[in-house]
C-alpha positions as CSV (number, residue, x, y, z in Angstrom):
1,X,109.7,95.6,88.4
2,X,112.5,94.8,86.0
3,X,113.0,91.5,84.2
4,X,116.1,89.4,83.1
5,X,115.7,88.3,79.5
6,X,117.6,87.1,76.8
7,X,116.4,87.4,73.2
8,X,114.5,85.3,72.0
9,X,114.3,83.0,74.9
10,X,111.1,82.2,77.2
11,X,111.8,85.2,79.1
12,X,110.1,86.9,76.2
13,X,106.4,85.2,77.2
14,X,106.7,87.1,80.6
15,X,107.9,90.2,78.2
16,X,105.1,90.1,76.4
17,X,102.9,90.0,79.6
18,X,104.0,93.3,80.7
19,X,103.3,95.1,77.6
20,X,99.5,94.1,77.3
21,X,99.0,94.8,81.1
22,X,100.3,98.3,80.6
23,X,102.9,97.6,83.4
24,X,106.1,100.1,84.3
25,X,108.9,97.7,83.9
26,X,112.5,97.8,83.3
27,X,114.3,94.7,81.4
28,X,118.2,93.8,81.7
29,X,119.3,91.5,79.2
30,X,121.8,88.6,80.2
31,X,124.7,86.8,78.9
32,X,124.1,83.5,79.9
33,X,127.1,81.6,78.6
34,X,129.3,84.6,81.0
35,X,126.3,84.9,83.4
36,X,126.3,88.4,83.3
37,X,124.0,91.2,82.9
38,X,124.5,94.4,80.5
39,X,125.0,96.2,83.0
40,X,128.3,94.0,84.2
41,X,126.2,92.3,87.7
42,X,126.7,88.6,88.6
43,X,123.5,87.5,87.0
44,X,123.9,84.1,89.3
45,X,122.9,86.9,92.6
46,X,119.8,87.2,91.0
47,X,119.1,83.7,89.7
48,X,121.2,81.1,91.3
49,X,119.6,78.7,89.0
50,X,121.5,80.7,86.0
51,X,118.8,81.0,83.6
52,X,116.1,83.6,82.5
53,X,113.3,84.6,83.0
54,X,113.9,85.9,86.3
55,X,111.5,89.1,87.6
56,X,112.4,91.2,90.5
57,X,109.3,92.4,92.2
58,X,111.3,94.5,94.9
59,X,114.9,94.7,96.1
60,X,116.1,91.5,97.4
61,X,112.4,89.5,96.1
62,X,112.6,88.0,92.8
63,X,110.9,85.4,90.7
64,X,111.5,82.7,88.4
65,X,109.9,79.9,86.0
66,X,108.0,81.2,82.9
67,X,104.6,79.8,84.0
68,X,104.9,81.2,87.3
69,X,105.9,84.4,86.4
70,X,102.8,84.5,83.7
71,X,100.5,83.6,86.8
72,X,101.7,85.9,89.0
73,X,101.5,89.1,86.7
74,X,98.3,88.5,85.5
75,X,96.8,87.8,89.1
76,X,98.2,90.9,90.7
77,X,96.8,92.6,87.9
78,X,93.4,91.0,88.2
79,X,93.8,90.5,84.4
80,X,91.0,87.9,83.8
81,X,90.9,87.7,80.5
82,X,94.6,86.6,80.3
83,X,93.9,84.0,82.8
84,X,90.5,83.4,84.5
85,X,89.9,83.4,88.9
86,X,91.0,80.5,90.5
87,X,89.0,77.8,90.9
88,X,87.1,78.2,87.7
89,X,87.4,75.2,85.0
90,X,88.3,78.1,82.8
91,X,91.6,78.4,85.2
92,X,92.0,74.7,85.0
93,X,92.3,75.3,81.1
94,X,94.7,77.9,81.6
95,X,96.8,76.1,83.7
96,X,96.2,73.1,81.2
97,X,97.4,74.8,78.4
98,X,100.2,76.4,80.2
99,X,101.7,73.2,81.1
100,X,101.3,71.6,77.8
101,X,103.5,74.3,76.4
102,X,106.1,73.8,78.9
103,X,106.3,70.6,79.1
104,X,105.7,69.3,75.7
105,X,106.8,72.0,73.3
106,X,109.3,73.8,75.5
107,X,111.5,71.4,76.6
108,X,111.0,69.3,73.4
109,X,112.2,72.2,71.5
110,X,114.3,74.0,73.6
111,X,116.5,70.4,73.3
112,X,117.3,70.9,69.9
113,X,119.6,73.9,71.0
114,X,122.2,71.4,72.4
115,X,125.2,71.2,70.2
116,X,126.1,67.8,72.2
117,X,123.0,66.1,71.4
118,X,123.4,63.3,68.4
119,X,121.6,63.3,65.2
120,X,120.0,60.6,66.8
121,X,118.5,62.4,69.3
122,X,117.6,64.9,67.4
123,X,115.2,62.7,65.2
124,X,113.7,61.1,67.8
125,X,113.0,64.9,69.9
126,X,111.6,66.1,66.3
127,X,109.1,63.1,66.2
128,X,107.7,63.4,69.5
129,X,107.5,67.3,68.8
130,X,105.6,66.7,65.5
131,X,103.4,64.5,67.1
132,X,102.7,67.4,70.0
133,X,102.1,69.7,66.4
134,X,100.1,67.6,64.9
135,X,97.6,67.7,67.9
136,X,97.9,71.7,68.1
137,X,97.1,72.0,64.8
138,X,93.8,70.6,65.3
139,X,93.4,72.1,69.0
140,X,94.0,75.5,67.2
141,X,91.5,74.7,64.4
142,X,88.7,74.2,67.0
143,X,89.3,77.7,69.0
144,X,91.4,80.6,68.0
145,X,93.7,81.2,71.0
146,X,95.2,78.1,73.3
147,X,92.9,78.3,76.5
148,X,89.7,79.4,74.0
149,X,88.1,82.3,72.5
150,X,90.5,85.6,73.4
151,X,94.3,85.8,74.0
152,X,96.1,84.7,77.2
153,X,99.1,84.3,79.0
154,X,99.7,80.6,77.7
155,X,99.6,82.4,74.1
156,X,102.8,84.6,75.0
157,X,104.8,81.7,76.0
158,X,103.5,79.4,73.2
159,X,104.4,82.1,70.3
160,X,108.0,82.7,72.2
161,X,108.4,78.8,72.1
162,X,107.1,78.1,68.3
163,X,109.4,80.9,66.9
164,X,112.2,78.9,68.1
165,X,111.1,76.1,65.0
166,X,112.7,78.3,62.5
167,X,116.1,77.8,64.8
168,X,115.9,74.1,65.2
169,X,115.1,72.7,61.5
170,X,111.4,72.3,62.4
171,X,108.9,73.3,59.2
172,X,105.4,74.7,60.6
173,X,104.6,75.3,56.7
174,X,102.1,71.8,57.1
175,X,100.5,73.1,60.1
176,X,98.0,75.6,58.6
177,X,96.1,76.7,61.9
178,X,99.6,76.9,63.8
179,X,100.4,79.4,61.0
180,X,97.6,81.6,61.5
181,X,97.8,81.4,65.1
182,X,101.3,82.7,64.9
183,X,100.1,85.5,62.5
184,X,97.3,86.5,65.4
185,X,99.5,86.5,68.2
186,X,102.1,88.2,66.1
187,X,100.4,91.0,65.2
188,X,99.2,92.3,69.2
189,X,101.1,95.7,70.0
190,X,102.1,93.7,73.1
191,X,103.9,91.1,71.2
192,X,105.4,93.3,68.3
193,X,106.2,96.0,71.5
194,X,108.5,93.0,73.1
195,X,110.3,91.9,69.9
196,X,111.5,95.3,69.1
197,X,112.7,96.1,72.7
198,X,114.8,92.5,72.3
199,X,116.3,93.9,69.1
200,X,114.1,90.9,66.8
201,X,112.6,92.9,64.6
202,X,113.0,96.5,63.6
């Protein structure tokens, strides 16, 4: 397998996935503003769509969309402690908290990157986004990790997407339990394995 990351970005939840299934992987980082790989390919023949994470699962077969890619590793793996059978309310949790990120804290602060969006619009995303904080804070207070008790693949993608705060003029410094989340995540060999193969961190 070999995924298409840029660092940093969400392609570093599916990143992170690899390294704490033990997987034999390859990774090809992308110039998205030239749509190019390292390696000088047309990244657009691999994702028309033009954006990462894309994994190639075979010549000529690949995938894309962090939460599917997250699903997809850890049931080929049979990992079911990064994301229970199917069917199971504990699944259902999974997928809840999986979508959450996405949809409330990825895109809410994954906007804040646009240098054409008005100050405007920036106040109004970082309100919405504190109140989504606010909630996690207290979620993450309950329970240590975001589906319960031990890590899963919703954790990789929501670490990836709360480092991006620093970025964006976002303070996590009044959300305690978000803090010490961070600080559990951040410390797997999985996670600290990925940073350093995206050049974060030394």
């Amino acid at each position: 397998m070999k995924l298409y990351y840029s660092p940093g970005a969400c392609s570093m939840a599916p990143h992170i996935i690899l390294h704490e299934l033990g997987k034999k992987f390859t990774i090809e980082k992308v110039d998205l503003g030239a749509k190019k790989t390292e390696t000088g390919a047309d990244f657009l023949k691999a994702n028309s769509k033009g954006y990462v994470p894309t994994l190639e699962i075979k010549k000529g077969e690949n995938l894309t969309e962090v939460a599917i890619i997250l699903q997809y590793l850890a049931d080929k793996a049979k990992a079911t402690k990064l994301l229970p059978k199917t069917g199971t309310m504990a699944r259902y949790r999974a997928m809840e908290a999986l979508n959450f990120v996405s949809s409330e804290l990825h895109k809410g602060i994954g906007g804040l990157f646009n240098p054409a969006m008005p100050d405007a619009g920036k106040a109004a995303i970082k309100d919405r986004v504190a109140k989504r904080l606010t909630w996690l804070d207290g979620h993450l207070g309950k329970q240590n990790f975001m589906a319960g008790k031990s890590f899963g693949v919703a954790d990789a993608y929501a670490f990836t997407v709360l480092g991006w705060t620093k970025h964006v003029g976002i303070d996590l410094a009044p959300y305690k339990n978000i803090g010490a989340y961070l600080g559990r995540v951040g410390s797997r060999k999985s996670v600290q394995a990925a940073l350093k193969a995206e050049g974060l961190v030394k």
